[in-house]
C-alpha positions in Angstrom: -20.7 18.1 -14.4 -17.0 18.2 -15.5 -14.8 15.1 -16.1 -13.4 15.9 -12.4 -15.9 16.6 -10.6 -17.5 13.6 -11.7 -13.9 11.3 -10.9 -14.7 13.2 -7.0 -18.4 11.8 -7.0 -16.7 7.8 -7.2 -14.6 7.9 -4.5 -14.5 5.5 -2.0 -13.5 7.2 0.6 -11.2 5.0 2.5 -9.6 4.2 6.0 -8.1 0.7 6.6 -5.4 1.4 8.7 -3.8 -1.1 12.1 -4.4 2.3 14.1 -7.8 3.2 13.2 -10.2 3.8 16.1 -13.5 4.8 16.7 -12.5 8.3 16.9 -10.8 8.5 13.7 -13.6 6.7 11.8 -15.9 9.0 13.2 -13.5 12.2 12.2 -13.9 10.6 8.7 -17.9 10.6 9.0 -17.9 13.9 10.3 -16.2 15.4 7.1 -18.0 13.2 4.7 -21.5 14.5 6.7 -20.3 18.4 7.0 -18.9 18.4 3.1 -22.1 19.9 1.3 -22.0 22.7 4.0 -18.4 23.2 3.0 -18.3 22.6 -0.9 -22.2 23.6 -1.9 -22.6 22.1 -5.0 -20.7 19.7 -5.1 -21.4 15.8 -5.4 -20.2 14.1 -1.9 -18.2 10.8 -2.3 -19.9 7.5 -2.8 -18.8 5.7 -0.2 -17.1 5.1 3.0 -15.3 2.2 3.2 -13.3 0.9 6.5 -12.6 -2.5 8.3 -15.4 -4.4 9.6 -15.5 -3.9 12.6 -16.5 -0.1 12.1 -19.7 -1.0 9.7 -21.9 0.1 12.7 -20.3 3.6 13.6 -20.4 4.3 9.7 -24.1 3.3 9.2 -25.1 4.8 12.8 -23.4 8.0 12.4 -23.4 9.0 8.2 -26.1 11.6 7.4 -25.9 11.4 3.5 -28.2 8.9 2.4 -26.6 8.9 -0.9 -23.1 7.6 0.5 -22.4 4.1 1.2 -21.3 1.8 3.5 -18.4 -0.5 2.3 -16.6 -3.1 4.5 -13.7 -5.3 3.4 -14.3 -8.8 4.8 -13.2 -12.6 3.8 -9.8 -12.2 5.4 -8.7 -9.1 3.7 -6.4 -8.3 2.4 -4.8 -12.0 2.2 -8.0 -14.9 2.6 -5.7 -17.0 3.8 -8.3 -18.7 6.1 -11.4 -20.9 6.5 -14.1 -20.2 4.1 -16.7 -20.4 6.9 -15.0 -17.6 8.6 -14.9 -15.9 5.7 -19.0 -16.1 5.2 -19.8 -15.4 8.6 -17.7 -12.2 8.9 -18.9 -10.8 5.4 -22.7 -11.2 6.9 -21.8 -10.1 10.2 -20.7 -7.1 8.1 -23.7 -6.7 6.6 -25.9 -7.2 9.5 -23.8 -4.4 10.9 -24.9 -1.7 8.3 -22.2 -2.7 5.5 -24.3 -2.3 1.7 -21.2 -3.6 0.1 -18.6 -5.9 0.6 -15.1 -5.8 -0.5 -13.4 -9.5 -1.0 -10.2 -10.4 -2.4 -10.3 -13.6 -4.6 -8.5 -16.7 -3.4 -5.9 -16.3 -4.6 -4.1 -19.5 -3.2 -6.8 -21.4 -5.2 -6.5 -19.3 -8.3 -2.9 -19.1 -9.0 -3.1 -22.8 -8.7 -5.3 -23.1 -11.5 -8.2 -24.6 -8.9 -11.3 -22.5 -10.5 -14.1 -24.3 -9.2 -12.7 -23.8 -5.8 -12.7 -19.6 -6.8 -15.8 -20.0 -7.7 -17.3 -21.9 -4.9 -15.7 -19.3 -2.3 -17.0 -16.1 -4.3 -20.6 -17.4 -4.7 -20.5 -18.6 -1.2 -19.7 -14.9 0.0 -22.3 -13.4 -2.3 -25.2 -15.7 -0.9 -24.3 -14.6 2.6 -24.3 -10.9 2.1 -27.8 -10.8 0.3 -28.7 -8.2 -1.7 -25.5 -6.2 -0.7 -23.2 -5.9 -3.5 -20.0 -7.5 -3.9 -16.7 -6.1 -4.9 -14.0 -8.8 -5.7 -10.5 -7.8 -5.5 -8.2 -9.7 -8.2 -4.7 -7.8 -6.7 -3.7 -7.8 -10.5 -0.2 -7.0 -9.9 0.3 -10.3 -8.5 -0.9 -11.9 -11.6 1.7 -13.4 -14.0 -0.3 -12.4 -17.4 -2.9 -10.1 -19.1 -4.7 -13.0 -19.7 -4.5 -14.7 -16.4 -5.9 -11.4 -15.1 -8.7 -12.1 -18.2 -9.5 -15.2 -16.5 -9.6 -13.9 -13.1 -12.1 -11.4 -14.2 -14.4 -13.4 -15.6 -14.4 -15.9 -12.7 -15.5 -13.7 -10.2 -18.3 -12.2 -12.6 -19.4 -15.7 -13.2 -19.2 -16.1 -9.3 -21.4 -13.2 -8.5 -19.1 -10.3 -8.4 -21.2 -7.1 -8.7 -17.6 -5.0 -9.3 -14.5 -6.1 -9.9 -11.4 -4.3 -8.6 -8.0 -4.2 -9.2 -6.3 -4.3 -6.1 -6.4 -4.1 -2.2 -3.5 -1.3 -2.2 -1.5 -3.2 0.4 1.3 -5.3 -2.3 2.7 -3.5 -5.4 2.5 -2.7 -8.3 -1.3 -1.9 -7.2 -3.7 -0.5 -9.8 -2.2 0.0 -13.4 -3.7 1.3 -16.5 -2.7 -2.2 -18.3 -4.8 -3.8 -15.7 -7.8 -2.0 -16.3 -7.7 -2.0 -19.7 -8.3 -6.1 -19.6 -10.7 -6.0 -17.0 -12.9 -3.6 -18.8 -12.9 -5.6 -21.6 -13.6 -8.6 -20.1 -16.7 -6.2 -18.5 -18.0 -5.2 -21.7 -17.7 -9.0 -22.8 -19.7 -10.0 -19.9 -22.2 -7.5 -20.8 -23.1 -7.9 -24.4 -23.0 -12.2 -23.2 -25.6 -11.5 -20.3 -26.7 -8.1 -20.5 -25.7 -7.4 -16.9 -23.2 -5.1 -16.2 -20.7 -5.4 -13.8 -18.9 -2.6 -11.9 -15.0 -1.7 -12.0 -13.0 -0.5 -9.6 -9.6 0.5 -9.8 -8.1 1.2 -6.1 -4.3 2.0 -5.3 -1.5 4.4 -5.9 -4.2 6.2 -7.5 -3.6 10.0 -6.1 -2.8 12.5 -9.0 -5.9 14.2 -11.4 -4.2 13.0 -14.5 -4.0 9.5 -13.0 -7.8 9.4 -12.2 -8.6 10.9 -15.6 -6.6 7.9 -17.1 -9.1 5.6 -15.3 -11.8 7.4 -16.6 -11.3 8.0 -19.9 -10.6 3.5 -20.5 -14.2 3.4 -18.8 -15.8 6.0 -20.9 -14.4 5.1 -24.0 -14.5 0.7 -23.3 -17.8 0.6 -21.8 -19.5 3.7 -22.2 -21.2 7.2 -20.7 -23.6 4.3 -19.0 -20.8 3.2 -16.9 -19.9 6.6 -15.8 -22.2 6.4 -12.4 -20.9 5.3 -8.9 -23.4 2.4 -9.2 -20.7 1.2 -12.2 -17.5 2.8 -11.5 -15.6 3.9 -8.3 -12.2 4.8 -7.6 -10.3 3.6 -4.5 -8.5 6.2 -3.3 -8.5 8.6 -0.5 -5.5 11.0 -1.0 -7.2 11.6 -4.5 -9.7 13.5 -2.8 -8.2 16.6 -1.9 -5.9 16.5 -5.0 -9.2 16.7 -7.2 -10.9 19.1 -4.7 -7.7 21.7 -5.4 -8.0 20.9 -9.1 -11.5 21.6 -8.9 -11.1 25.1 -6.5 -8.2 26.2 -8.1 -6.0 26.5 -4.7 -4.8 23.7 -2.6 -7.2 21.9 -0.4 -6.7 19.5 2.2 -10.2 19.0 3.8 -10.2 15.3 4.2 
């Protein structure tokens, strides 16, 4: 498998729009379930993730037992409210077919310098979701500093995180290369401390080949061919998708 095809294969597929419905979620499904009749061969996306509120359409409806089912929760994509709200609708979303959970980390408590209070909330969320894994969101273009982003990082691995992720896409600058390159350090640190490896997730403004090839080349060559799986390393970002699909056909596609 090529260095593209394998960028296509982790790819959260994403919708979390104010105007999503039912009907567009399932339109989403529908083309995630019919792609291996369309592009035989091919590895299908890893996941599908939307608000919520759609967890059960997604679980009730996906065929592909090798995509899965990701929810933002915790107030997304500002957790500017009560933590017990917060618990309640990340297991809600679980109990509603979610397997993982995408969080943003408090930032209110982080940025002022309240850590135990980050880590309370994160490990909080991770004990109500179960075994589901847990994707925590440090919207690294809102921190100040490489090394406050360093610190952020390894909070939220401390916490629980099973990936961390750059951004939620909603504020800029989103995802940037700089971003990565700290967090993947701080991965690779966790790793050779604990032995556990930790996911990373770079999501938004990602949407040219050359731009997911830049993600996955600071993976490949900071934390190695092991982290080159989607249970390790996803990409958040939809319009990628047919831009990598045309890379990969040759001709210009626009199937999702």
């Amino acid at each position: 498998m090529n260095q593209i095809t394998e960028c296509f294969s982790f790819i959260d597929l994403t919708s979390l729009n104010a105007t999503d419905t039912d009907a567009t979620i399932g339109a989403m499904i529908k083309k995630v379930n019919e792609f291996p009749q369309h592009f035989p061969g091919m590895p299908n996306v890893a996941a599908i993730c939307v608000f919520p509120s759609f967890a059960r359409i997604v679980r009730k409806t996906l065929t592909d037992p090798n995509v899965r089912v990701a929810v933002t929760g915790g107030g997304f994509p500002a957790p500017q409210t009560f933590l017990k709200i917060k618990t309640q609708e990340c297991r809600m979303a679980v109990e509603e077919g979610a397997d993982e959970v995408d969080i943003v980390i408090p930032l209110h408590h982080f940025l002022s310098g309240n850590y135990a209070s980050v880590t309370d909330e994160i490990g909080a969320i991770k004990e109500a979701i179960g075994g589901a894994h847990l994707k925590v969101i440090l919207e690294s273009g809102i921190l100040p500093t490489p090394e406050s982003i360093a610190k952020a990082s390894q909070i939220a691995m401390e916490a629980g995180a099973d990936f961390i992720k750059t951004s939620t896409g909603k504020v800029s600058p989103a995802a940037t290369t700089q971003a990565a390159q700290v967090m993947c350090n701080q991965i690779k640190e966790h790793y050779q401390k604990t032995g556990k490896r930790i996911g990373f997730k770079p999501a938004g403004g990602i949407v040219t080949v050359d731009d997911a090839l830049a993600y996955y080349t600071i993976v490949q060559q900071t934390l190695g061919v092991e982290w080159l799986k989607p249970e390790l390393f996803r990409i958040g970002a939809s319009r990628l998708a047919n831009n990598l699909l045309g890379k990969i056909k040759g001709t210009s596609v626009a199937y999702f």
